[in-house]
ChimeraX commands (.cxc) that place a marker at each C-alpha (Angstrom):
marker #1 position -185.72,-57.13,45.36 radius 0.5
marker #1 position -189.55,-57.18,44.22 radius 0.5
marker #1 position -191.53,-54.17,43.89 radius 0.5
marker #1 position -188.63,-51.65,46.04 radius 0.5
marker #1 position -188.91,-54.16,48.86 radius 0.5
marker #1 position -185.70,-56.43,49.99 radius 0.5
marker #1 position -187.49,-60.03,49.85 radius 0.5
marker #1 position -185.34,-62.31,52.23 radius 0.5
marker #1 position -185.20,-66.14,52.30 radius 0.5
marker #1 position -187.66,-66.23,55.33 radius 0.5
marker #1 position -190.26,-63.79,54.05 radius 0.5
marker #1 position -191.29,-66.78,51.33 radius 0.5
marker #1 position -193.93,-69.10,51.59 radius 0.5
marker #1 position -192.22,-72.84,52.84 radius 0.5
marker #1 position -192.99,-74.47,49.81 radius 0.5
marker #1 position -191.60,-71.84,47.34 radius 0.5
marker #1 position -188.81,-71.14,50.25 radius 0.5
marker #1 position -187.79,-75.15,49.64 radius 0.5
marker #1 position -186.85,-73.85,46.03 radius 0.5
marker #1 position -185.36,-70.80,46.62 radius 0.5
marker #1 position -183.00,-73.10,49.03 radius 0.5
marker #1 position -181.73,-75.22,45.74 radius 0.5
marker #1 position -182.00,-72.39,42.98 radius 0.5
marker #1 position -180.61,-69.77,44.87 radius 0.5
marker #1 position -183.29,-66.84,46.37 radius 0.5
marker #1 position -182.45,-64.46,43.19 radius 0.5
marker #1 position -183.23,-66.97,40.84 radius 0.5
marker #1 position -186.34,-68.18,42.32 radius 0.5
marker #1 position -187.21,-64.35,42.64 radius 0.5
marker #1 position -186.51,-63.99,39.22 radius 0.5
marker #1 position -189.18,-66.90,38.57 radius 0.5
marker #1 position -191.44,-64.57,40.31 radius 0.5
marker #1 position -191.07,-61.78,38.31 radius 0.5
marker #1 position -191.60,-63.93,35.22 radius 0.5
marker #1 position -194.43,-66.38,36.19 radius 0.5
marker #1 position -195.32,-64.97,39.29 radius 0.5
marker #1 position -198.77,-66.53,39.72 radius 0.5
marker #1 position -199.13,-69.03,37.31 radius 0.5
marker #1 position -199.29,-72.86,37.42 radius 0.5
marker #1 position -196.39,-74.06,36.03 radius 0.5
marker #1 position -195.35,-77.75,34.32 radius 0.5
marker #1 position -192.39,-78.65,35.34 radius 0.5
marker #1 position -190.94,-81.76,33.47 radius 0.5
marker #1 position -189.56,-84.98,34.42 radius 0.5
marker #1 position -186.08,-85.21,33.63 radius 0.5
marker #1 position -186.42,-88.23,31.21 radius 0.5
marker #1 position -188.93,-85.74,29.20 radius 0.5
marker #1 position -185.84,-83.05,29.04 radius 0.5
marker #1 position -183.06,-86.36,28.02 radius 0.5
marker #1 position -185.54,-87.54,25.02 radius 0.5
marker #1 position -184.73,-85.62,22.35 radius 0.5
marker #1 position -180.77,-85.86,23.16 radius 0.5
marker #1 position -181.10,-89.51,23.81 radius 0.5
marker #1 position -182.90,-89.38,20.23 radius 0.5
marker #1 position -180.24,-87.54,18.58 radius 0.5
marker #1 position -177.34,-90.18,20.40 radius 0.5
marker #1 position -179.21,-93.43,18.72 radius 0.5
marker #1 position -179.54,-91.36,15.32 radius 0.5
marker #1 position -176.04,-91.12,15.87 radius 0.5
marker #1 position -175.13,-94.71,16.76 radius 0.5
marker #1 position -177.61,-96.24,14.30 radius 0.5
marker #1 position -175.37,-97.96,11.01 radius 0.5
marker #1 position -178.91,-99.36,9.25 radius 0.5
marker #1 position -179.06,-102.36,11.18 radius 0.5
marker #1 position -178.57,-102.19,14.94 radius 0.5
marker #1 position -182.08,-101.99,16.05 radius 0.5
marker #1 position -181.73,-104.52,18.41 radius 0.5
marker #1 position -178.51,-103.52,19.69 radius 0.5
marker #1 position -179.87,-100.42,20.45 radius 0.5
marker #1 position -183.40,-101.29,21.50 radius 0.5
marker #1 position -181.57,-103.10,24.35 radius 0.5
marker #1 position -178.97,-100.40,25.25 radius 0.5
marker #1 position -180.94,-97.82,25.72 radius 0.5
marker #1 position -184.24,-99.91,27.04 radius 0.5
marker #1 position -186.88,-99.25,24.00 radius 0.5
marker #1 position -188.80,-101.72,21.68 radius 0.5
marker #1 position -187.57,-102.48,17.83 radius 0.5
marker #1 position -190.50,-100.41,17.05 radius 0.5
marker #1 position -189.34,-96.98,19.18 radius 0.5
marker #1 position -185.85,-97.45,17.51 radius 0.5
marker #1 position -187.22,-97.85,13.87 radius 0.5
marker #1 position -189.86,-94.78,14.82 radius 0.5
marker #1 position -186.60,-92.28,16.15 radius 0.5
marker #1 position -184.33,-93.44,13.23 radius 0.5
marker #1 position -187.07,-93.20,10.53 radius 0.5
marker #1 position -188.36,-89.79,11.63 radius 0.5
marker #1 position -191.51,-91.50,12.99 radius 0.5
marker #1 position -192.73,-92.65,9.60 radius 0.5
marker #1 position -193.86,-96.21,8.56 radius 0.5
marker #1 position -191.66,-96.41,5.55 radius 0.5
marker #1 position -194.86,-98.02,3.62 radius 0.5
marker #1 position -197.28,-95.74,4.47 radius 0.5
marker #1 position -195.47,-92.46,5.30 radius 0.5
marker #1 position -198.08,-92.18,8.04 radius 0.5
marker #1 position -197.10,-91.68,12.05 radius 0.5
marker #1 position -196.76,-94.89,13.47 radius 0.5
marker #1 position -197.50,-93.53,17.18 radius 0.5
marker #1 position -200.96,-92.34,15.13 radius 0.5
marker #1 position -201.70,-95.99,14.11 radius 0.5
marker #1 position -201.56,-97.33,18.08 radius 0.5
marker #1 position -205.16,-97.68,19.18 radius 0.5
marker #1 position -205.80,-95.68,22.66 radius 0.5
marker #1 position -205.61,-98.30,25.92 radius 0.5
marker #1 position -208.69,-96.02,26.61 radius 0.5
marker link #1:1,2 radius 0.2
marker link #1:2,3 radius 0.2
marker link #1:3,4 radius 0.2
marker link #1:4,5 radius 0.2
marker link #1:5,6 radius 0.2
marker link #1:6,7 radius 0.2
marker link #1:7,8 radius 0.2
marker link #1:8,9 radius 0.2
marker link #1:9,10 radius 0.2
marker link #1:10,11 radius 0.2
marker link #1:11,12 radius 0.2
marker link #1:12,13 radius 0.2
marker link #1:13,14 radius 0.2
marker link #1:14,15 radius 0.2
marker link #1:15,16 radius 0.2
marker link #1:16,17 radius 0.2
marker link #1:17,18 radius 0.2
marker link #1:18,19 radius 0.2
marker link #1:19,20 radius 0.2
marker link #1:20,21 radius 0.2
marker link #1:21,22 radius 0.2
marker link #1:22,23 radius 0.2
marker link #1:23,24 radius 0.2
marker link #1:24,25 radius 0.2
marker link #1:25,26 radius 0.2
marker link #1:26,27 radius 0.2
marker link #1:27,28 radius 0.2
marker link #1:28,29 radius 0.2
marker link #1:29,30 radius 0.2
marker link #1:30,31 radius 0.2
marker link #1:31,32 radius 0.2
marker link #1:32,33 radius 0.2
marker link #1:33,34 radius 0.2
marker link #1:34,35 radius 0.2
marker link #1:35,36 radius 0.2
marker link #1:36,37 radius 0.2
marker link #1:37,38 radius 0.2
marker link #1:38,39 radius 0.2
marker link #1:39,40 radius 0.2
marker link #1:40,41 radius 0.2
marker link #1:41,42 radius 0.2
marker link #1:42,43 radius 0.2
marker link #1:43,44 radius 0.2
marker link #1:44,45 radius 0.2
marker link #1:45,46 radius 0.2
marker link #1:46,47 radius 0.2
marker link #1:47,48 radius 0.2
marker link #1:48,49 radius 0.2
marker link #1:49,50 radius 0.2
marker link #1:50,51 radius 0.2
marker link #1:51,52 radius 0.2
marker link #1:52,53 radius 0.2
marker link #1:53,54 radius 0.2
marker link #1:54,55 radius 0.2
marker link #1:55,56 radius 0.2
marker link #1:56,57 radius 0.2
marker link #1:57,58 radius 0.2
marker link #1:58,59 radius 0.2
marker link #1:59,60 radius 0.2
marker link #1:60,61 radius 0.2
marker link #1:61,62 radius 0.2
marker link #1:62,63 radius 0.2
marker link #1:63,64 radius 0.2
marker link #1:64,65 radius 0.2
marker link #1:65,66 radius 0.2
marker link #1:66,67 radius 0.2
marker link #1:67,68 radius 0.2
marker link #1:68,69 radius 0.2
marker link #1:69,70 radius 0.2
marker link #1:70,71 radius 0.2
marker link #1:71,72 radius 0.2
marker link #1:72,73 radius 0.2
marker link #1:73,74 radius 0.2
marker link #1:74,75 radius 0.2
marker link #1:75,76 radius 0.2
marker link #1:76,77 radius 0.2
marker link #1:77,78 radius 0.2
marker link #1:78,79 radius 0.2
marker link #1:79,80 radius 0.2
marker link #1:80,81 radius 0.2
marker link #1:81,82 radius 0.2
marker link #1:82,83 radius 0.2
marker link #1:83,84 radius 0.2
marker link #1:84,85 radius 0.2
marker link #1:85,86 radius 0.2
marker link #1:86,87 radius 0.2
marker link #1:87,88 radius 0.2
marker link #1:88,89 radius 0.2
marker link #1:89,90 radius 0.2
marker link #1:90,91 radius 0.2
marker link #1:91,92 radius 0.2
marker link #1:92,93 radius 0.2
marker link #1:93,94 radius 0.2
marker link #1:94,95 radius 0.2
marker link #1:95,96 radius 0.2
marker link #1:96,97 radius 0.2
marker link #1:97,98 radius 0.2
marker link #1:98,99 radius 0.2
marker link #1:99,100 radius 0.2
marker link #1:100,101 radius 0.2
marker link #1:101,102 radius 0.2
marker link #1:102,103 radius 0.2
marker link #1:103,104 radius 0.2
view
């Protein structure tokens, strides 16, 4: 219910009604009520896994299995030494994403 009035599956727009069909309609009402009328970002799911799949290497890494877990989980030496060293070049204490010169 929106506004006093009983909003039904069918009354929805089809692209919004494709949503309500996998959230459920009183969640995707809900969503209304919240952000009704704004763009929203909705993420990829790899975006949402990062910062678990960071804390899982933190947790795996023993201080010399780069490699090992470069290949397991399908990132460069370099991203493995960035997530277990808090992103810091241990020389310069400076980002080492900042230091990579733009492709553009």
């Amino acid at each position: 219910m929106i506004n006093g009035y009983d909003i039904r599956l069918e009354d929805l727009p089809p692209e919004f009604r494709t949503i309500a069909e996998e959230i459920s309609l009183s969640a995707a009402l809900r969503l209304v009520e919240l952000r009704g009328g704004e763009g929203i970002y909705v993420p990829k799911p790899d975006q949402l896994c990062r910062a678990a799949r960071d804390r899982a290497i933190r947790a795996e890494f023993d201080g010399n299995n780069y490699r090992e877990l470069a290949r397991k989980y399908g990132l460069t030496v370099v991203w493995i030494r960035t997530i277990v060293g808090g992103g810091k070049s241990s020389k310069t204490g400076v980002d080492i994403i900042d230091k990579q010169q733009s492709l553009f």
